[in-house]
C-alpha positions, 0 to 999 in steps of 0.5 A: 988774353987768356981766361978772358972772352970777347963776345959781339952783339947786334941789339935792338930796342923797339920803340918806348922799351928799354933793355932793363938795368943790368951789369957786365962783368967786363968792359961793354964797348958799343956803336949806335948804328941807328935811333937814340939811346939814353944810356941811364946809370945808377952812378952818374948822369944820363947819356944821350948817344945818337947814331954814329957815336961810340960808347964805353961802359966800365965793367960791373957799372948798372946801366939801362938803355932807353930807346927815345927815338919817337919812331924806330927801333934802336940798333947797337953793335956792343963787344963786351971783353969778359971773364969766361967764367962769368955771365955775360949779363946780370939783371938787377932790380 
């Protein structure tokens, strides 16, 4: 589509950490490939996703991605379908 990017990360969280809340400007299409994630939201309840399952996150939607596996780092294969002239993440507080 034009004007738009599809951007594809592989992203690891170390044991006991977190990736911080944050937001997309687009859709945030992901696969867990290893651990467990609590997937938290401002807006509704937590999800838990184990390795092997898929998620989708709606664009703008605050979320933070607790790894609460008792002894791995956490690995996610995310795409993220974005506006090009939008940053591909924004930090909140």
């Amino acid at each position: 589509m034009p004007g738009r990017l599809i951007v594809q990360t592989l992203f690891e969280i170390p044991v006991g950490l977190a990736s911080g809340r944050h937001r997309h400007p687009g859709e945030e299409v992901g696969f867990l490939i290893h651990g467990t994630v609590a997937m938290e939201f401002d807006d509704r309840p937590t999800l838990t996703i184990h390795a092997g399952q898929p998620f989708l996150i709606p664009p703008g939607v605050v979320h933070n991605a607790r790894n609460i596996t008792a002894d791995v780092t956490t690995m996610m294969l995310s795409t993220y379908f974005v506006d090009e002239n939008e940053p591909l993440v924004t930090q909140c507080h």
